[in-house]
C-alpha positions in Angstrom: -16.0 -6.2 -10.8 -13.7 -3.6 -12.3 -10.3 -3.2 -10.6 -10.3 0.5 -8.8 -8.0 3.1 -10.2 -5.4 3.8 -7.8 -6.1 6.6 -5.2 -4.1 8.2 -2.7 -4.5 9.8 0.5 -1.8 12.3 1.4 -0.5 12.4 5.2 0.3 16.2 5.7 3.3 16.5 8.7 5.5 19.1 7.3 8.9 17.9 5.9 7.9 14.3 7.4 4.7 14.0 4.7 4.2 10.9 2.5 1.2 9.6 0.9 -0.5 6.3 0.7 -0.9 4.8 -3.0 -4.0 2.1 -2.6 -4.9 -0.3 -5.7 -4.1 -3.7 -6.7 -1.0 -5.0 -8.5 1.2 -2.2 -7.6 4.0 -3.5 -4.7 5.9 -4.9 -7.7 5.5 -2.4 -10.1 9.0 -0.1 -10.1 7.2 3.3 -10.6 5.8 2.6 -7.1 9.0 3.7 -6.1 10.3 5.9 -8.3 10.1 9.0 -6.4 12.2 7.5 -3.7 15.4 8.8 -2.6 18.7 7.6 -4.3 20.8 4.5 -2.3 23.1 2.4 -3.0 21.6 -0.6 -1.1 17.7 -1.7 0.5 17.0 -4.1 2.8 13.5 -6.1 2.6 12.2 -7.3 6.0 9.3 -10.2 5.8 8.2 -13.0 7.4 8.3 -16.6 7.1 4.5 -16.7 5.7 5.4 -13.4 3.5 8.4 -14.0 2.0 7.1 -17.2 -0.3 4.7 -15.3 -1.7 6.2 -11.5 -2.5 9.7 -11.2 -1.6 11.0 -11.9 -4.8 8.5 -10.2 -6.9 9.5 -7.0 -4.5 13.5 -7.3 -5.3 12.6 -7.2 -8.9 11.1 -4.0 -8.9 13.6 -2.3 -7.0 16.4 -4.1 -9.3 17.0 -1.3 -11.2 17.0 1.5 -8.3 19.4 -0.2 -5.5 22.5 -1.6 -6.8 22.1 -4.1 -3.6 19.1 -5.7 -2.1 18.9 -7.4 0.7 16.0 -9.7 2.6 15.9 -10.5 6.2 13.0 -12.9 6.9 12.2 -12.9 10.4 9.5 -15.6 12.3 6.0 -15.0 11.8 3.8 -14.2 14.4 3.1 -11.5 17.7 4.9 -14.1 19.9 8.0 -12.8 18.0 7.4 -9.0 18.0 10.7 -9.1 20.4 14.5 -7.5 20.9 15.6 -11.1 19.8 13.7 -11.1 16.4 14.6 -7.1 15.9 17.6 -7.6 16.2 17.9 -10.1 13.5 17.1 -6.6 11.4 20.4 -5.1 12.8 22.6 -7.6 12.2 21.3 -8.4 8.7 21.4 -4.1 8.4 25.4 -4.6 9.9 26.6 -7.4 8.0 26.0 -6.2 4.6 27.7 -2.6 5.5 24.3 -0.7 4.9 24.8 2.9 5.7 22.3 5.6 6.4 20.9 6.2 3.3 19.8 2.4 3.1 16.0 2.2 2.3 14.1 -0.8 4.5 11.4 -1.9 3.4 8.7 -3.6 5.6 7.1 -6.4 3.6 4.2 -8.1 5.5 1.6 -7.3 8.5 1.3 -5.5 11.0 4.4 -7.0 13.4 7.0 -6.5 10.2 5.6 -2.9 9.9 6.0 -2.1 13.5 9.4 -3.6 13.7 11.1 -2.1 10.5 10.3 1.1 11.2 11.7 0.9 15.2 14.8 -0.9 13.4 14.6 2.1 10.9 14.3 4.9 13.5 17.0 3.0 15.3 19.7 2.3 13.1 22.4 5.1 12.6 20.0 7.0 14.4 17.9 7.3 11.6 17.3 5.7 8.0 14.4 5.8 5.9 11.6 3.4 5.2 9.0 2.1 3.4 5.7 0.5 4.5 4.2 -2.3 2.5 1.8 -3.8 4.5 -0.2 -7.2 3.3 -2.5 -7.6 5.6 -6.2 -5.5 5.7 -4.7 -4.7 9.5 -1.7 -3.4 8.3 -3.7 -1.1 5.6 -6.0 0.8 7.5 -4.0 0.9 10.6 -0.7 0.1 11.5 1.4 0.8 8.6 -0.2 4.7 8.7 1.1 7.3 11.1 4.7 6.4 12.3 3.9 4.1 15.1 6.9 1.5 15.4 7.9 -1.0 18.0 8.0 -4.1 19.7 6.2 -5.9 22.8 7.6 -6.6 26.6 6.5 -9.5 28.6 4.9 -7.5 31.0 3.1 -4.8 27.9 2.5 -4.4 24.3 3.8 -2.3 22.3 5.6 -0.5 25.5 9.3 0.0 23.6 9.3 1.8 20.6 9.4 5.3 18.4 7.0 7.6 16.7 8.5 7.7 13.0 7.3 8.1 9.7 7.7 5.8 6.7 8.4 8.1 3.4 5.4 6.0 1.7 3.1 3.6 2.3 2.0 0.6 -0.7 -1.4 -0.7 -0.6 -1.2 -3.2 -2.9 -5.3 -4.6 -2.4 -4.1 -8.0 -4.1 -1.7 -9.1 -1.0 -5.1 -9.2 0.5 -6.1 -12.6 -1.4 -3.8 -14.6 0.1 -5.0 -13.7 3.9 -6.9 -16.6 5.5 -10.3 -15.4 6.4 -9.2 -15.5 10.4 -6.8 -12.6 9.4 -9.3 -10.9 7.1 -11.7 -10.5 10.2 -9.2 -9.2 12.0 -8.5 -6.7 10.0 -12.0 -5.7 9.8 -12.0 -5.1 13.2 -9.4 -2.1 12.7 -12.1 -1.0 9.9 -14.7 -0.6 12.2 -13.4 1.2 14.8 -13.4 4.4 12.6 -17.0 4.4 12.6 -18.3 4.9 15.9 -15.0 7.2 17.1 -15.1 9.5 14.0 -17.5 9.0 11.4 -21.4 6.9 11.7 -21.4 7.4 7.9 -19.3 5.0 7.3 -20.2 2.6 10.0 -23.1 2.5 8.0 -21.9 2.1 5.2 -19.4 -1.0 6.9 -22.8 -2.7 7.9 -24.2 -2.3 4.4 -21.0 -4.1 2.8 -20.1 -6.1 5.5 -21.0 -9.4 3.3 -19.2 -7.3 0.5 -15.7 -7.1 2.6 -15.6 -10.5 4.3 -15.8 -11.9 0.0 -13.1 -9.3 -0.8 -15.0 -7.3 -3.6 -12.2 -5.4 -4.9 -14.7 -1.8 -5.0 -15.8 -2.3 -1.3 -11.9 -3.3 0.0 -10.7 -0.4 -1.8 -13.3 1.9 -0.2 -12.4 0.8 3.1 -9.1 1.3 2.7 -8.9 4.4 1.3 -11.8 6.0 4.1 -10.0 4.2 7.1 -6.8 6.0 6.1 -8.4 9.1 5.5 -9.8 9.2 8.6 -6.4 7.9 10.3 -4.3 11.0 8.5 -7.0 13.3 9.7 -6.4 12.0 13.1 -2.5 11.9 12.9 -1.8 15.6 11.4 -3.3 17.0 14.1 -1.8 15.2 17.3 1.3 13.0 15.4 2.7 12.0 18.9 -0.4 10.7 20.7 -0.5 14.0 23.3 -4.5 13.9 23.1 -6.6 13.4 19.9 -4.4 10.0 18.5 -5.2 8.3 21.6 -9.4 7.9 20.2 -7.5 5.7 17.6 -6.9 2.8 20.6 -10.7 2.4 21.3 -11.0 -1.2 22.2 -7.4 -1.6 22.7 -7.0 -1.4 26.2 -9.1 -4.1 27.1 -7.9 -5.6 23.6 -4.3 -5.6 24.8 -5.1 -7.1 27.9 -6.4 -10.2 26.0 -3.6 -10.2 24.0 -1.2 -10.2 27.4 -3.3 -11.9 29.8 -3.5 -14.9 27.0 -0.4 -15.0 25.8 0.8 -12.9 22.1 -0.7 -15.0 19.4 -3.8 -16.8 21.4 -5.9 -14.2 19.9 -5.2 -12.2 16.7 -4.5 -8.5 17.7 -8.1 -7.7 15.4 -9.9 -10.4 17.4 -8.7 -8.8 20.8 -9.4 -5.6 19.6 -12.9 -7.0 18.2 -13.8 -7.7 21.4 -12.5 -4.9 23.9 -14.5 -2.7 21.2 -17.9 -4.4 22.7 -16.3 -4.2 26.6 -15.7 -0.7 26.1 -18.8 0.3 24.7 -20.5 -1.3 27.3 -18.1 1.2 29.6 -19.6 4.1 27.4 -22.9 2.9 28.2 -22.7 2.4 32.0 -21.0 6.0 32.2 -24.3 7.0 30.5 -22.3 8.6 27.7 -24.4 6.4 24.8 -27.5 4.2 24.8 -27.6 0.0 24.4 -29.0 0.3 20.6 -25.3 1.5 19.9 -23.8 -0.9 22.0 -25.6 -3.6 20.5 -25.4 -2.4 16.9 -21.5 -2.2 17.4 -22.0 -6.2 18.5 -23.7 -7.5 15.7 -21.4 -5.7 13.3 -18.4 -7.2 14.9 -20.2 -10.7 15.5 -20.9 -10.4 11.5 -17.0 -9.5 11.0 -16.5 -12.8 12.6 -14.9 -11.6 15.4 -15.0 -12.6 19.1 -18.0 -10.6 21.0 -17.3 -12.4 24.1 -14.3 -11.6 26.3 -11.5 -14.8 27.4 -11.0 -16.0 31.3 -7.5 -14.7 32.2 -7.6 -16.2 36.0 -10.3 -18.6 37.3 -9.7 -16.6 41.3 -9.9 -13.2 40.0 -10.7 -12.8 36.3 -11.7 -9.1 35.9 -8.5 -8.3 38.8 -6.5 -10.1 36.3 -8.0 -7.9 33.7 -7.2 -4.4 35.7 -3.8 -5.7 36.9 -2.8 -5.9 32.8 -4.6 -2.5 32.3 -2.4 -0.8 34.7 0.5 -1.2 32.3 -1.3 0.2 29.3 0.1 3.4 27.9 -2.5 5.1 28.4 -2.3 5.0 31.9 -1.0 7.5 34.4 0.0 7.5 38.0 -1.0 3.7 37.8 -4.8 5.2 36.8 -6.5 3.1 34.0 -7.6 5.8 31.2 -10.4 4.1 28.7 -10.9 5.4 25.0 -15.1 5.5 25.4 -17.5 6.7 23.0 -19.2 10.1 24.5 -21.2 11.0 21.4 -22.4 10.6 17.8 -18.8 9.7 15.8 -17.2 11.0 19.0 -14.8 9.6 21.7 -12.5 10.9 24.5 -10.5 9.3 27.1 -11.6 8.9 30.7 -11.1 7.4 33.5 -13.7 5.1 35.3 -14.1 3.4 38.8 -12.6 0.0 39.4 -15.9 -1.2 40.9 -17.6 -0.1 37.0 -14.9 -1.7 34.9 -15.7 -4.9 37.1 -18.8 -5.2 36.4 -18.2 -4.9 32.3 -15.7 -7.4 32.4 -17.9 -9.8 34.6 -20.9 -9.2 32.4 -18.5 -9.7 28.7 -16.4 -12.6 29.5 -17.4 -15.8 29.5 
């Protein structure tokens, strides 16, 4: 199959726009950053599992812009997603003298992305930076629309800052290298546009589901490119998460409670999110806002992702108590009040609240 051209999708935010460049072989290619602003120095953040693989190939094409490049390669994995390992950024940031105009670039997944751009945000108040994500999670969600930050003990993804990259590189290539656990959970991220925002393209998911899981370059590219499109759409009009944005984190509030109640790492951030996609449409369905053929076509897609359709046990005295207790903490909520992202309509979604008693029953009736 022919190798897509390379397409962009723009994200409009006033003087804070950017746009996403999506193809293959194109993270090492020097005109991917030729626009960028001048600097005397960039720093690369990666990861242990990164770094092998791209790090070099990434200095060389920014040889001839930054008259110093450095690398910080940080431990790979959620577990780390901590002040300890960010601040491995800062002193890496310190000890080479960067100054604001420094450039970081985040090389790697979704945890790089989200802590460059907090370190970014953070250091000198402000410095710029660049998203290259290499994961299919990172593509389509976390490296578009400024979200930066690291986990607590007791939350994920509770300390942290709203600030936009100046670019984002696709490079669809990176994607070859993902083991196919990491590949379904990115395809979890995929699917979530479909039922929140657009049942065109959760057909069209189904249809190339096969096509996606065997990395067909056309299909990868398509998803990309739509799942973006339908994040920037999303981000232009509520950037800081005030209303719309939060239809973005359907599935993630019983997704990060897996993720917490587990332990960061157990379960892939995709597969938790796989799974608190089915919990919360069964929410949608007991608030009688959509019927079960939804609810069990949104399972079978997800089951044929390879993700996880059955929830985890997080206490053998109390297991959905245990699940609320973690829920409480979610952003989302307020005055201690769980708020779910359900689905309320065709390609439509809203945040609500819902009675204990309700949310019991779901969580009894998913997990095993």
């Amino acid at each position: 199959m022919n190798v897509p051209d390379l397409q962009t999708v723009a994200i409009d935010l006033a003087d804070r726009s950017y746009h996403i460049a999506i193809r293959g072989s194109i993270f090492d290619n020097p005109l991917s950053y030729s626009e960028l602003p001048p600097a005397t120095s960039a720093l690369i953040v990666t990861n242990t599992t990164v770094g092998p693989l791209y790090a070099a190939r990434l200095q060389a094409a920014l040889q001839g812009k930054y008259t110093h490049i450095h690398t910080v390669t940080l431990p790979d994995g959620e577990v780390y997603k901590t002040w300890q390992t960010l601040n491995l950024i800062f002193d890496a940031l310190l000890q080479n003298g960067c100054d604001r105009k420094t450039v970081l670039f985040a090389l790697g997944g979704g945890v790089v992305g989200d802590m460059t751009g907090f370190a970014a945000a953070s250091y000198m108040r402000g410095v710029p930076f660049v998203q290259v994500p290499t994961t299919l999670l990172a593509q389509v969600d976390s490296s578009v629309g400024g979200k930066t930050g690291i986990n607590h003990p007791l939350g994920k993804n509770m300390i942290g800052a709203f600030y936009q990259p100046l670019k984002v590189v696709c490079d669809l290539d990176t994607l070859k290298t993902l083991p196919p656990r990491e590949l379904s959970a990115g395809l979890a991220e995929v699917i979530k546009y479909g039922p929140i925002a657009d049942l065109t393209f959760l057909t069209w998911i189904e249809a190339n589901i096969d096509a996606l899981i065997a990395q067909k370059p056309a299909a990868l590219a398509h998803a990309v490119k739509r799942s973006c499109e339908l994040k920037a759409w999303v981000v232009e009009q509520d950037e800081r998460e005030a209303g719309l944005r939060a239809i973005l984190n359907f599935g993630h509030t019983f997704g990060h409670a897996i993720e917490a109640g587990l332990g960061y790492g157990e379960w892939l951030h995709g597969e938790a999110v796989g799974c608190g996609m089915v919990m919360a449409a069964h929410l949608s369905q007991r608030l009688g806002l959509i019927d079960a053929a939804l609810v069990q076509r949104l399972t079978a897609l997800i089951q044929k992702a390879g993700l996880p359709t059955t929830g985890p046990r997080l206490s053998e005295a109390d297991n959905a108590g245990r699940y609320l207790e973690l829920m409480r903490v979610d952003k989302k909520a307020e005055g201690g009040e769980i708020r779910f992202v359900v689905i309320d309509g065709p390609a439509s979604a809203g945040v609500r609240t819902a009675p204990d008693a309700l949310v019991r029953e779901v969580i009894n009736f998913c997990c095993a």
